[in-house]
ZAGU-544987 format. One record per residue (C-alpha): x negated, y, z negated. Coordinates in steps of 0.5 Angstrom, whole numbers, plus 500, padded with zeros to 3 digits. Each point is the difference from the previous one (the first is absolute). Layout:
<rs>
XYZ
...
</rs>
This chain:
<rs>
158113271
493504502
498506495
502505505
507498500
500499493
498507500
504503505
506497496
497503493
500507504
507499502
504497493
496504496
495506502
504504506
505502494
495501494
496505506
507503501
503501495
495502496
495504504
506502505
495506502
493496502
503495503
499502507
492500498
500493496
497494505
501493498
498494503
496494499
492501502
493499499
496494496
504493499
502494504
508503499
497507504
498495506
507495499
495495500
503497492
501495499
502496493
493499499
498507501
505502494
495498495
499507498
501508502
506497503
507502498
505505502
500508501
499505506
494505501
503507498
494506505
501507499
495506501
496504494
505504499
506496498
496495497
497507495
507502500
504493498
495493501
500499492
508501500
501496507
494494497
505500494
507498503
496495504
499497495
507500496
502496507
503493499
494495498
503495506
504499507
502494503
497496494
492503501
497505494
498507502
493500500
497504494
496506501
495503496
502507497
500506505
494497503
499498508
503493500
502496506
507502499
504507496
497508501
494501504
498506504
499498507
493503499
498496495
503494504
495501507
494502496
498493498
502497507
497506506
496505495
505506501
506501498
503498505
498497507
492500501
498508502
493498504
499495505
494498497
504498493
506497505
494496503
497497493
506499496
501492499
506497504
503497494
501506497
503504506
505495501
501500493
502508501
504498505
505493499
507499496
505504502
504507497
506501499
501507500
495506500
504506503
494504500
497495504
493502497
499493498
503497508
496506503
493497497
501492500
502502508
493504501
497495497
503495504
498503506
493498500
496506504
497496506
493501499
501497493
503495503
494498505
495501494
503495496
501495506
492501502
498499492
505494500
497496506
493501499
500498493
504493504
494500505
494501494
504494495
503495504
498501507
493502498
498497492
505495500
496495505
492502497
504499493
502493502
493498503
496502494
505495496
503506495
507498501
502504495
497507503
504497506
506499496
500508498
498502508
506495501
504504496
498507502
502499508
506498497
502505496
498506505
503496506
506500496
500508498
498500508
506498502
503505495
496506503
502498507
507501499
499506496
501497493
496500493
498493499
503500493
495496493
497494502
504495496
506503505
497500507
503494502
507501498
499507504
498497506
505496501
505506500
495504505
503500508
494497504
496497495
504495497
499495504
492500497
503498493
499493500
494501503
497504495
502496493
498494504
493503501
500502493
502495497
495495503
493497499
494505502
498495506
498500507
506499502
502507498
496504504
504498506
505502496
498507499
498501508
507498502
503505495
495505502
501500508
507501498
499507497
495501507
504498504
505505496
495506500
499499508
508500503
501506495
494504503
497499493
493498502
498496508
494496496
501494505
497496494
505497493
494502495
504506496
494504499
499504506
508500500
500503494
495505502
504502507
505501495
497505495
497504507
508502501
501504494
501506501
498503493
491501500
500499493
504493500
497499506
493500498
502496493
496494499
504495504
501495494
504506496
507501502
</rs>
């Protein structure tokens, strides 16, 4: 069982009463759920990723005002729930401080990940935040928010503005065309195979947040990009691929590689009317693609930003 069923479990055995029963009047202004930081937030855990911040227990959000008027009492009958369900411990939070599980202002949960206390307030910030922390805004589930606060931001910010979007996919493809299709070769010629083992890595890396970007997803953090990307619903057939290139010796033979995978994203960009550059280098593509932006100030940021 996956940290998200075992959270939803802990919720319906032993939170929905204690909320009831106890705070019978807030109880229409109590989230709860499972989201953030953490392989469990993503269902990516396994029984190796349970070698720590793993465990039992649900994400109670509430306003500034609830949590003014009830956050220390809340935090105090979270922690007198059952240390265990299905033969998994609750995870031990720290006392009346920010965790992973227990009572958090939902303001104080979005200000880490977008900078605001809720989605990001400019499209500038929207544009400059790091996709792994949005998706970490974003991911697990919740069950039950009747506000609809916490649902009303995660849904804004899922709905990723089209001129970020476009910006994120520029800044993606040039970065693809200045590491693999560009530095990787001349890194290769010069015989520093370990700067072409880093150019390798950083086509891959932008290609894998690239078929995120194009199906309006956040590429989530690195060590989770590949699992996120054999759950995406056009790109996932690049997955092997992808690790194969990864994984591989920094060699010649690697560049032909990083060009079929690059005309794959030309290709994409010309039958979706992002670009009709004829040629499969992406930079040119990806400077087409920033020219579509809507936005001038996005519009004039450096195109490797994004």
């Amino acid at each position: 069982m996956q940290g998200i069923e075992i959270s939803r479990r802990y919720y319906e055995e032993y939170g929905r009463d204690m909320i009831h029963n106890i705070f019978p009047e807030y109880e229409n202004r109590i989230a709860v759920g499972i989201a953030g930081e953490g392989s469990d937030c993503f269902g990516f855990d396994d029984e190796i990723s349970r070698d720590h911040d793993f465990g039992a227990g649900f994400r109670l959000w509430v306003d500034d005002e609830t949590y003014d008027e009830i956050g220390f009492r809340l935090t105090r009958a979270y922690t007198a729930l059952p240390d265990k369900i299905d033969g998994v411990q609750k995870y031990k939070i720290r006392p009346y401080g920010t965790d992973r599980f227990g009572v958090i202002k939902i303001s104080g949960f979005f200000l880490p990940l977008t900078g605001s206390p809720g989605a990001p307030e400019s499209i500038i910030q929207w544009a400059t935040l790091p996709d792994y922390s949005l998706a970490a805004a974003v991911n697990g589930e919740v069950f039950r928010d009747d506000s609809g606060i916490v649902t009303g931001i995660r849904e804004k910010i899922l709905d990723m503005p089209e001129d970020v979007k476009l910006k994120k996919i520029s800044a993606r493809a040039i970065a693809m065309a200045q590491s693999g299709q560009y530095n990787y070769k001349r890194c290769i010629e010069h015989g520093e195979r370990g700067a072409a083992a880093l150019a390798k890595a950083e086509f891959v890396k932008n290609a894998a947040a690239l078929c995120h970007n194009l199906e309006g997803r956040y590429c989530p953090f690195y060590k989770w990009a590949f699992r996120s990307l054999q759950t995406l619903e056009r790109f996932a057939f690049l997955h092997d691929d992808l690790v194969s290139l990864a994984v591989r010796e920094a060699d010649e033979k690697c560049f032909d590689e990083i060009e079929r995978i690059s005309g794959i994203f030309a290709d994409f960009f010309r039958v979706n009317g992002l670009s009709q550059i004829g040629d499969n280098f992406l930079e040119p593509h990806a400077y087409e693609i920033q020219n579509k932006i809507s936005d001038p100030a996005l519009r004039n940021m450096h195109i490797m930003e994004g």
